[in-house]
C-alpha positions as CSV (number, residue, x, y, z in Angstrom):
1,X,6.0,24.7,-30.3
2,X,5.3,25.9,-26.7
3,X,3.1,24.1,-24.6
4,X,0.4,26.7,-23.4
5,X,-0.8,25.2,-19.8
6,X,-4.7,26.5,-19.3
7,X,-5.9,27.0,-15.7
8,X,-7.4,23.5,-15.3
9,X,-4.0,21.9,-14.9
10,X,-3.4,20.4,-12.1
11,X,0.1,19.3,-10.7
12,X,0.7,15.8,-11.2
13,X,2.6,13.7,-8.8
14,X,4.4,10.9,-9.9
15,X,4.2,7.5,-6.9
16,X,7.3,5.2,-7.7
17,X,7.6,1.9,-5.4
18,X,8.2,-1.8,-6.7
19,X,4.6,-3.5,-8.0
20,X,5.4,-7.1,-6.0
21,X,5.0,-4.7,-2.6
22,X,3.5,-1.9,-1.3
23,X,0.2,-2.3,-2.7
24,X,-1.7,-0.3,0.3
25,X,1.1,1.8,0.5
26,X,0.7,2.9,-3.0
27,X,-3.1,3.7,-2.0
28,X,-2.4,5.6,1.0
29,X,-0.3,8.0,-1.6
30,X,-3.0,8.5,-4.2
31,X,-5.3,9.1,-1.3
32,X,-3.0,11.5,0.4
33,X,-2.1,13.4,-3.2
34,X,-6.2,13.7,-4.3
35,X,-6.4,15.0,-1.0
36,X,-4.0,18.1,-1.7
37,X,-5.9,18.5,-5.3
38,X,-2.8,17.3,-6.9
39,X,-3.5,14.0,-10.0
40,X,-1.9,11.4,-8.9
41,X,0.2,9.3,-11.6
42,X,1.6,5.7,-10.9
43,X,2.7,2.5,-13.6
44,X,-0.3,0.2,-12.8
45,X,-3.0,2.5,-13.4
46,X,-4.0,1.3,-16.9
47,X,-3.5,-0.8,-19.9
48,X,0.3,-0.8,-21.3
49,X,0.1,-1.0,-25.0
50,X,4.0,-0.2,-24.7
51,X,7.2,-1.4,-23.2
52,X,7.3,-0.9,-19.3
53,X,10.4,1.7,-19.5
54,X,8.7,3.7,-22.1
55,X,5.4,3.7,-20.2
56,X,6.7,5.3,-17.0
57,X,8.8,7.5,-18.6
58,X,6.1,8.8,-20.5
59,X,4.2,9.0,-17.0
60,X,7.4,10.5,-15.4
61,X,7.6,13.2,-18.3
62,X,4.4,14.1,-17.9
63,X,4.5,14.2,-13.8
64,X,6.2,17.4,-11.9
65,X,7.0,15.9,-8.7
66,X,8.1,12.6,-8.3
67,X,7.3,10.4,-5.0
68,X,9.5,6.9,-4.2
69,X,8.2,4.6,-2.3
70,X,10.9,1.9,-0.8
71,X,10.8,-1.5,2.1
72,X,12.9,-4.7,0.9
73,X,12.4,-5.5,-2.7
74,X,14.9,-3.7,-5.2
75,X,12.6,-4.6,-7.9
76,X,13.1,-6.5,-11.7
77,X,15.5,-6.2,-13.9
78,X,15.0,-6.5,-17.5
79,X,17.6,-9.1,-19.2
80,X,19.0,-6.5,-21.3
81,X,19.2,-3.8,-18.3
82,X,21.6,-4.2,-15.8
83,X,19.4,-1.9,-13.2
84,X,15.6,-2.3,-12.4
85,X,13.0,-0.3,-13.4
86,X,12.4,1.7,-10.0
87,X,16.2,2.4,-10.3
88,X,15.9,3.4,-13.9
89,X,12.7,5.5,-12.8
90,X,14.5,7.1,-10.0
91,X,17.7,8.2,-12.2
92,X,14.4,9.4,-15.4
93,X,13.3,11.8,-13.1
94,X,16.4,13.4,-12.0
95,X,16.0,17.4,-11.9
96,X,12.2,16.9,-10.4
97,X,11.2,17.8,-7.0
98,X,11.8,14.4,-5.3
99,X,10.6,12.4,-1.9
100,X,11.5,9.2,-0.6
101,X,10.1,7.4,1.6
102,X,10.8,4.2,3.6
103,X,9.3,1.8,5.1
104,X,10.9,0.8,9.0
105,X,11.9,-1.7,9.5
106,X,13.0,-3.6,6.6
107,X,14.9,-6.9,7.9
108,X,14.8,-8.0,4.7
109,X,15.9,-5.0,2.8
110,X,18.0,-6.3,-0.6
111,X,21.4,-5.5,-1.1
112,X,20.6,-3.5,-4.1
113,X,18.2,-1.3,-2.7
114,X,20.6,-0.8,0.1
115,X,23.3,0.3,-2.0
116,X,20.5,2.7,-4.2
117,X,18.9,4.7,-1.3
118,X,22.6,4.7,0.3
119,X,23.7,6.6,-3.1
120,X,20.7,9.0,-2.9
121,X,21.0,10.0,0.6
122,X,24.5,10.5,-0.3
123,X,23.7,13.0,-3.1
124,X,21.3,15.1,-0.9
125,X,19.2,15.8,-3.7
126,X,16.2,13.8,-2.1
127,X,13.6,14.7,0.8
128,X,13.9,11.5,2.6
129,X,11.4,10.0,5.8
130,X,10.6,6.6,7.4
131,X,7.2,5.3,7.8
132,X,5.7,2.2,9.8
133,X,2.1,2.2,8.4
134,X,0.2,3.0,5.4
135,X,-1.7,5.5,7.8
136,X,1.7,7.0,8.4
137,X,2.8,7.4,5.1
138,X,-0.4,9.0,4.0
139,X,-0.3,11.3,7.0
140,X,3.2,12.4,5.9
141,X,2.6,12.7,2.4
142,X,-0.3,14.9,3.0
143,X,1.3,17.6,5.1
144,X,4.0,18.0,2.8
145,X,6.2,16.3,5.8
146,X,9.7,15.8,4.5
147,X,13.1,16.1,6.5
């Protein structure tokens, strides 16, 4: 069955970052996206009567742009998944409209994540731009800045 979207929909921006960082970050964003009159969508915002990878790939399913948010942590890896779940995310919403953003300076920056944003910058499929502040970030996202 086609899905018949009625003029109340709104476009729904998917915010990806890991959950032990970037917790003002992750509010800038949602500030930034209600601001443009676009819904924004992120893991944490309710219960999770399901498994985490099914949740946010029900979110990301539902989402038409998707928005990663990266500093130092690569994030957890389930025991029976050899990549973590902002990886996993990242590779659910190939084919979306997709913007990355990191946080300068990362001194502490994982190896993984290192190796992950290398690989995506290498594809040149992603709108990438460095941020210092959460001020920044929301600035950015909010005119639509990418590079």
């Amino acid at each position: 069955m086609d899905v018949i979207l009625t003029p109340d929909q709104r476009v729904r921006v998917f915010i990806s970052s890991t959950l032990e960082e970037l917790a003002e970050e992750r509010a800038a964003a949602r500030r930034a996206i209600r601001r443009l009159h676009l819904v924004p969508v992120w893991y944490e915002s309710g219960a999770h009567p399901h498994p985490p990878r099914g949740m946010y790939g029900a979110c990301l399913e539902q989402s038409q742009v998707f928005v990663r948010i990266c500093w130092q942590r690569y994030g957890w890896s389930a025991p029976w998944m050899e990549i973590s779940g902002l990886e996993d995310g990242f590779r659910l919403a190939a084919g979306k409209p997709m913007q990355l953003y990191l946080k300068r300076p990362a001194p502490g920056q994982e190896p993984r994540l290192t190796a992950m944003i290398d690989g995506v910058r290498a594809a040149g499929t992603v709108s990438n731009r460095t941020f210092a502040t959460p001020r920044e970030l929301e600035r950015l996202l909010a005119d639509g800045s990418v590079e």
